[in-house]
C-alpha positions in Angstrom: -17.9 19.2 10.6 -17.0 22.8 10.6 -15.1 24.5 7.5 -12.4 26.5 7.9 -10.2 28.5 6.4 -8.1 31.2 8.9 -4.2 30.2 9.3 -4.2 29.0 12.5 -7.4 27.0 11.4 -5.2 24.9 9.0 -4.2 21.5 9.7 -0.8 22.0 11.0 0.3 18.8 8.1 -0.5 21.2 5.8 1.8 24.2 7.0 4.6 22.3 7.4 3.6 20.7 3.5 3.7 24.3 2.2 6.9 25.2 4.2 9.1 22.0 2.8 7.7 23.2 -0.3 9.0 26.4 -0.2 12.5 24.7 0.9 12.5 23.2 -2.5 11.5 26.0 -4.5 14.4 28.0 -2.9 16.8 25.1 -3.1 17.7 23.9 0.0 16.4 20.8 -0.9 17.7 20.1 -4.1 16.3 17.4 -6.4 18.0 14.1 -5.9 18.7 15.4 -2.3 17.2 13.1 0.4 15.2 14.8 3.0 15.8 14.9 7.1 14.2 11.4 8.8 10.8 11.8 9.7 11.8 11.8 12.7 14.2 14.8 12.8 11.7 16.5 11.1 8.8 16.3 13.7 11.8 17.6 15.7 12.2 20.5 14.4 8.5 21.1 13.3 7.5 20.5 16.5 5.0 18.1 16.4 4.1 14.4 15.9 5.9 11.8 13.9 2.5 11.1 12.4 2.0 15.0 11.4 5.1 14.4 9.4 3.9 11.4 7.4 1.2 13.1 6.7 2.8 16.0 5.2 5.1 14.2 3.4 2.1 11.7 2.2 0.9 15.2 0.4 4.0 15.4 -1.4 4.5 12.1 -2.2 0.9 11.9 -3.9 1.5 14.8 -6.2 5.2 13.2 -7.0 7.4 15.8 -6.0 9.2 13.5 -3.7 9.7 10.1 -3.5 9.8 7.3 -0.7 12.9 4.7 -0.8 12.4 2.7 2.7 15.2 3.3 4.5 16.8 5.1 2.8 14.8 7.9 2.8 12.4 10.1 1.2 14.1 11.5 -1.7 13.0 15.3 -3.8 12.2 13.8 -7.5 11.0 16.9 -8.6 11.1 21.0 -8.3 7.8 22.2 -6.5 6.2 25.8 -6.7 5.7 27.7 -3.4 1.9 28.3 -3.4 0.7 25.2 -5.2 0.1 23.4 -1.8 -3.0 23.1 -0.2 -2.2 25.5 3.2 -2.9 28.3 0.5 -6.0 29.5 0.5 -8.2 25.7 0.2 -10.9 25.3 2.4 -10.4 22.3 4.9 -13.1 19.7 6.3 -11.6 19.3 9.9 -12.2 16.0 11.4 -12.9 15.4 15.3 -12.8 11.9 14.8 -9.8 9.4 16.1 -7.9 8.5 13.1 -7.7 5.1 11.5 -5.0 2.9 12.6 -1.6 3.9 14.2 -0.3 7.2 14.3 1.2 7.3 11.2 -1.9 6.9 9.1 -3.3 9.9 7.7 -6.6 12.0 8.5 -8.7 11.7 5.4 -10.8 15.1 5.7 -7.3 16.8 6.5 -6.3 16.0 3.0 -8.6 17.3 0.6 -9.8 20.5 -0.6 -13.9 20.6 0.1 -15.1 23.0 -2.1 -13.8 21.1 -5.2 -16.0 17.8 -4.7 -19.0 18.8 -3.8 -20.2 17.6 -7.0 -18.4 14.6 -7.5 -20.3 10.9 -8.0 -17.8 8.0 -7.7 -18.8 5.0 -8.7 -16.4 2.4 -6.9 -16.4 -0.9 -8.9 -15.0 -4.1 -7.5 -13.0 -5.9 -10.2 -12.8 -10.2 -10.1 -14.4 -13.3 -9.5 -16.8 -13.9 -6.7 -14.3 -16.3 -5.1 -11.9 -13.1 -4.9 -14.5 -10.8 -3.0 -13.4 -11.8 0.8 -9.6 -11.1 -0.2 -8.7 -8.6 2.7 -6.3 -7.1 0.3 -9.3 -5.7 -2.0 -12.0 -5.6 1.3 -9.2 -3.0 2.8 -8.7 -1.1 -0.1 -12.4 0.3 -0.4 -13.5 1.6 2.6 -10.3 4.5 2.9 -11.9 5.3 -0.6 -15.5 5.8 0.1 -14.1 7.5 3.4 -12.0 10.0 1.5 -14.8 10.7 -0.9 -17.3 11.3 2.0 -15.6 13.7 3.9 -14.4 15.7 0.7 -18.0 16.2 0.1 -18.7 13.6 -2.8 -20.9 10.4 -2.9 -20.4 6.8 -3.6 -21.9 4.2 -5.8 -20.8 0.7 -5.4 -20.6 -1.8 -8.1 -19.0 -6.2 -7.9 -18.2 -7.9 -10.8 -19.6 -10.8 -9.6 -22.1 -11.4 -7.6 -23.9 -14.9 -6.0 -21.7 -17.3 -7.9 -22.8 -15.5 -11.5 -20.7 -15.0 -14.7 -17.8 -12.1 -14.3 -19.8 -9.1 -15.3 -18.2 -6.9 -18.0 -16.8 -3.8 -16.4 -18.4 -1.7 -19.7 -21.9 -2.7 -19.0 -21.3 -1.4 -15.2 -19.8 1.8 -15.9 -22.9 2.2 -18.3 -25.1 1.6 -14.7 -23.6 3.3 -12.8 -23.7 6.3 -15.3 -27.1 6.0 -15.7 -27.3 6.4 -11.9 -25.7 9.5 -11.8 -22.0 8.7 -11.4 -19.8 11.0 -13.0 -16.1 9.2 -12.4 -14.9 5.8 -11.2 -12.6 3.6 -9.2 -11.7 0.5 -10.1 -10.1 -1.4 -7.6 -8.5 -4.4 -8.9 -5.4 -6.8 -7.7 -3.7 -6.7 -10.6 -4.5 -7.0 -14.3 -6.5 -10.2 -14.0 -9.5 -10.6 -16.8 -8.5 -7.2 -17.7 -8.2 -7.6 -21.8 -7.1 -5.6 -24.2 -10.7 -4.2 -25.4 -11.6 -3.2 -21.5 -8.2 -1.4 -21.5 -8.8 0.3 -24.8 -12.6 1.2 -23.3 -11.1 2.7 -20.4 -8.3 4.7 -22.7 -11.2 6.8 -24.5 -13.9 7.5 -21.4 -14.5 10.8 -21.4 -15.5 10.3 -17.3 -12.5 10.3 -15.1 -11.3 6.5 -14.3 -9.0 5.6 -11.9 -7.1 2.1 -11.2 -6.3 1.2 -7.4 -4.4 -1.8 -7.4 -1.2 -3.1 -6.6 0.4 -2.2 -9.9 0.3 0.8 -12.0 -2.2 1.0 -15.1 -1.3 1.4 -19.1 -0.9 4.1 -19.7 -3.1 6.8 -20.0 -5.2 5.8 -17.3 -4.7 7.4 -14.1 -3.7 4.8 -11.2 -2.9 5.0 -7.8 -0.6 1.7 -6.4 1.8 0.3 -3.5 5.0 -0.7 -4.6 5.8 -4.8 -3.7 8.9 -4.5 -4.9 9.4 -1.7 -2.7 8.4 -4.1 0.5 10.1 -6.8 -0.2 13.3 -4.6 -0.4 12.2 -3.1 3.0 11.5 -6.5 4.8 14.8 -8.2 3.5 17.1 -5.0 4.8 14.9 -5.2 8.3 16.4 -8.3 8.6 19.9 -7.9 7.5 20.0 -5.0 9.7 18.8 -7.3 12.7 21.8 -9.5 12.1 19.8 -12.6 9.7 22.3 -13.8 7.3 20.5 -16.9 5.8 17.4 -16.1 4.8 14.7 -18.0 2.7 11.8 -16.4 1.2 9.0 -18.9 0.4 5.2 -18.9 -1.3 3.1 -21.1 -2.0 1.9 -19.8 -5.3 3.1 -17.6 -8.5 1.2 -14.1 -8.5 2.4 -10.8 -9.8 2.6 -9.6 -6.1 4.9 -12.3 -5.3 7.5 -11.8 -8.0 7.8 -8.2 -7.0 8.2 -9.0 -3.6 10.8 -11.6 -4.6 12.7 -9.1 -6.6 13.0 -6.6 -4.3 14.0 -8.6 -1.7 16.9 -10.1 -3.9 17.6 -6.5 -4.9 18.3 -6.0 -1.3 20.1 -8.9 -0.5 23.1 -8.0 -3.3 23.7 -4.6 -1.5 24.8 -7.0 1.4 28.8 -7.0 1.7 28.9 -10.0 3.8 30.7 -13.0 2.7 28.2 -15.4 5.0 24.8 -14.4 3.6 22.9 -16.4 2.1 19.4 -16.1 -0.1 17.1 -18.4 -1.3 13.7 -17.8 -2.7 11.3 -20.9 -3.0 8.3 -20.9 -4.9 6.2 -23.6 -4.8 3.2 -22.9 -5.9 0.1 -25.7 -5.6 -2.5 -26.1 -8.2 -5.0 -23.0 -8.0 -8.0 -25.1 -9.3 -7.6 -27.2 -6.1 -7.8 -24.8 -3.5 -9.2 -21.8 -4.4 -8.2 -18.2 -4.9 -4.2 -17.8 -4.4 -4.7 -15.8 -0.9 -6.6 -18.0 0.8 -4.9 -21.2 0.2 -1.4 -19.3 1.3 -2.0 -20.8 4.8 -3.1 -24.6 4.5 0.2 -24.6 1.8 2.3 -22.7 3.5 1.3 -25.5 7.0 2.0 -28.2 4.4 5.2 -27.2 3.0 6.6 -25.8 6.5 5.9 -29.2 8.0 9.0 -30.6 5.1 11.0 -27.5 5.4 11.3 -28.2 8.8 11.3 -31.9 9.1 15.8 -31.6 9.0 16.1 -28.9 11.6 16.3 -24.7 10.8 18.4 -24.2 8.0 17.4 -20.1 7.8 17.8 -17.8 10.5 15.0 -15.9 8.9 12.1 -16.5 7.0 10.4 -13.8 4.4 7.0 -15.4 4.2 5.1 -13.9 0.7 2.4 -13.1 3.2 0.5 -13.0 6.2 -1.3 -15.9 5.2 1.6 -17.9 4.0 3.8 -16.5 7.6 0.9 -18.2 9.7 1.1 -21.6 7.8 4.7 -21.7 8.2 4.5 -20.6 12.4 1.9 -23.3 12.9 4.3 -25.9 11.4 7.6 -24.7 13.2 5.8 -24.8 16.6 5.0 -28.7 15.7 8.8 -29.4 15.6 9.3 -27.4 18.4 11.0 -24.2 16.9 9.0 -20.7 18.2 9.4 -17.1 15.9 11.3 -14.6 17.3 13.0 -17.0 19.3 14.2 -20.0 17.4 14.0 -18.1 14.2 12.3 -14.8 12.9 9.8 -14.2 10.1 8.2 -11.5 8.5 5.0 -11.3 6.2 3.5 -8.8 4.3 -0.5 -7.3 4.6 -0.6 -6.9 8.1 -4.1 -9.0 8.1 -5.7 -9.5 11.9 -4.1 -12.4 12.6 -0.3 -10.8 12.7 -1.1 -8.7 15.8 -2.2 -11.8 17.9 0.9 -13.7 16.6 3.0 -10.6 16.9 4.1 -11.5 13.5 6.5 -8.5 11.7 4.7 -7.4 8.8 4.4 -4.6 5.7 1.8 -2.9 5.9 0.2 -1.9 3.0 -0.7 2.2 2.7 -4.6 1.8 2.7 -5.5 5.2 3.5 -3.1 6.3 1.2 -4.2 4.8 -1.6 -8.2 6.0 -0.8 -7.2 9.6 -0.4 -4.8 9.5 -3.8 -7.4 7.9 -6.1 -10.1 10.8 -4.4 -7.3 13.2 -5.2 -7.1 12.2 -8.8 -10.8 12.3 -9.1 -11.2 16.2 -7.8 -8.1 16.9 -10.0 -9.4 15.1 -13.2 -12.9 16.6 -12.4 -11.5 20.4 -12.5 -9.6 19.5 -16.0 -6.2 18.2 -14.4 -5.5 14.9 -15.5 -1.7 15.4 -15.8 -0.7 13.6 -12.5 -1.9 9.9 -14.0 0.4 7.4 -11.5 0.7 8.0 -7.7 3.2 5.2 -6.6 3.1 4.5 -2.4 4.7 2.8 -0.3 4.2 0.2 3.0 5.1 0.9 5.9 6.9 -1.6 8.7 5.3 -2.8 11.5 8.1 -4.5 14.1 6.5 -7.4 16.6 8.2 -10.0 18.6 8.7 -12.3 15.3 11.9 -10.5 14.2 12.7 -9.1 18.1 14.1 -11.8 19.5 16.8 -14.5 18.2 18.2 -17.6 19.7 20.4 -19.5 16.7 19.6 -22.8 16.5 20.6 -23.1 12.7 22.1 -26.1 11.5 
């Protein structure tokens, strides 16, 4: 891994960063303005979609713009022409294939070496030993142990719980991890769960930088970085309405945090819609917890039960918002016993993008993983050089189109 520093030697993300920059500092981009689709941008820049989302990804993180689905990314703030990182940082350059599709971002690209060099993360896994196997939190820490890595910092890694044993308190494991030379911390949690109000007020008054990945923002003043559900459920329900759906149902199986945001975003969407004919009906029926386990994992086997009802009378949706992956798969498996197929009897879309909704070509949001690695590592080197004024870094998923929402034949009744 070379370092370099020449202009041609930096990443071309990071020119066209500094020059969109520069476009709001002079005010051709004005704040509230929305900016040219991705699209037209790689255009005119020259270069790949995925160069784009990268640059923009910079921008995003340090909140000078902001991402509203489709409806654009939108300036929320004035920037200063030199602030970006095409100015004068150091890069790590990566030879390396980049993680997932083209619009995911190159983790050395995106951070300035020279100013984690010294850094010690220690990366602690929040919640019950039932929880560890949720992909949602297994996804979340590899982009941060990557970002660290390549920015030239180390990890430490730390569970709550461990081999069916008591949660451990997250106080006693930054004290470890201290004590093993780690010097700031992620916590990566899905939500607020056994988070209490001593932990929170614990976290408040560390001196060490502390930063919450989840998939809602921290109290304040803790520094978190976080996907917004309500965000993706907005973007799935307009996906649909756009592909002509006008009865749709959105269903889970249980009541988390996650889902309500979903839920209200997608209703959000749905009364934009000026036709007379829609039609939108969340159902949430969520079965006892105690019963079957941790609320991602019993998605599916509810999701099969409940479908195998909802579908006993016929297709009374043309679409289907599934709160999930999980809960998406229980409710194909059940349609395609009554003889009704996705993307051709009806469409569906979940939310994760877990293994599984590739091989079943299943629509999906896909949560920004990367994203979220590089922003909490940003945070870090910033809170490490005596910058902790950026505390909340809000992304957003992206959409991933398969043959569930493609195709239509209506069968509704």
């Amino acid at each position: 891994m070379a370092v370099q520093n020449t202009l041609n030697a930096i990443p071309k993300h990071a020119r066209i960063t500094a020059d969109l920059r520069n476009r709001i500092h002079s005010g051709r981009y004005r704040v509230g303005s929305t900016l040219p689709s991705r699209r037209d941008l790689a255009v005119e820049y020259g270069v790949a979609v995925g160069t784009v989302q990268n640059a923009l990804l910079d921008l995003i993180g340090d909140g000078t713009l902001s991402a509203r689905g489709r409806w654009g990314t939108v300036v929320s703030r004035q920037s200063h022409p030199g602030s970006d990182s095409a100015n004068g940082r150091e890069y790590a350059i990566d030879t390396s294939e980049p993680v997932g599709e083209d619009f995911q971002s190159h983790v050395s690209e995106c951070l300035p070496l020279t100013t984690t060099l010294k850094a010690v993360v220690g990366i602690i896994l929040t919640g019950p030993e039932k929880d560890k196997a949720d992909p949602w939190r297994q996804n979340a820490l590899p982009p941060v142990e990557r970002a660290i890595s390549a920015a030239g910092g180390a990890t430490l890694y730390a569970e709550q719980a461990i081999r069916g044993s008591e949660k451990r308190d997250v106080r006693e494991m930054v004290a470890e991890l201290k004590a093993e030379g780690a010097n700031s911390f992620v916590l990566i949690t899905h939500g607020d769960r056994g988070l209490h109000e001593p932990l929170l007020d614990f976290l408040r008054i560390e001196r060490d930088p502390i930063v919450w990945l989840g998939i809602s923002p921290a109290p304040l003043p803790l520094m978190s970085v976080y996907f917004d559900s309500k965000d993706a459920g907005f973007q799935a329900t307009d996906h649909l309405l756009e592909r002509g759906f006008r009865r749709l149902l959105f269903y889970s199986p249980c009541e988390a945090e996650w889902v309500s945001m979903r839920v209200a975003g997608a209703a959000e969407r749905f009364s934009l819609s000026r036709s007379t004919d829609c039609k939108f009906e969340p159902i949430i029926a969520p079965v006892p917890q105690d019963d079957l386990g941790h609320e991602y994992f019993y998605c599916t086997d509810a999701a099969y039960e409940a479908g195998r009802k909802l579908f006993r009378d016929g297709l009374k949706w043309d679409a289907i918002i599934a709160a999930n992956d999980s809960t998406a798969v229980g409710l194909i498996k059940a349609a395609a016993e009554r003889g009704f197929e996705a993307g051709r009897d009806f469409a569906i879309i979940g939310f994760d993008d877990q293994p599984e909704s590739r091989m079943l070509g299943l629509s999906t949001l896909r949560p920004p993983m990367d994203g979220l690695g590089q922003n909490a590592a940003r945070l870090i080197v910033r809170a490490l050089n005596g910058d902790r004024s950026c505390t909340r870094t809000c992304l957003h998923s992206d959409l991933i189109v398969r043959k569930s929402t493609m195709r239509f034949k209506n069968v509704a009744n």
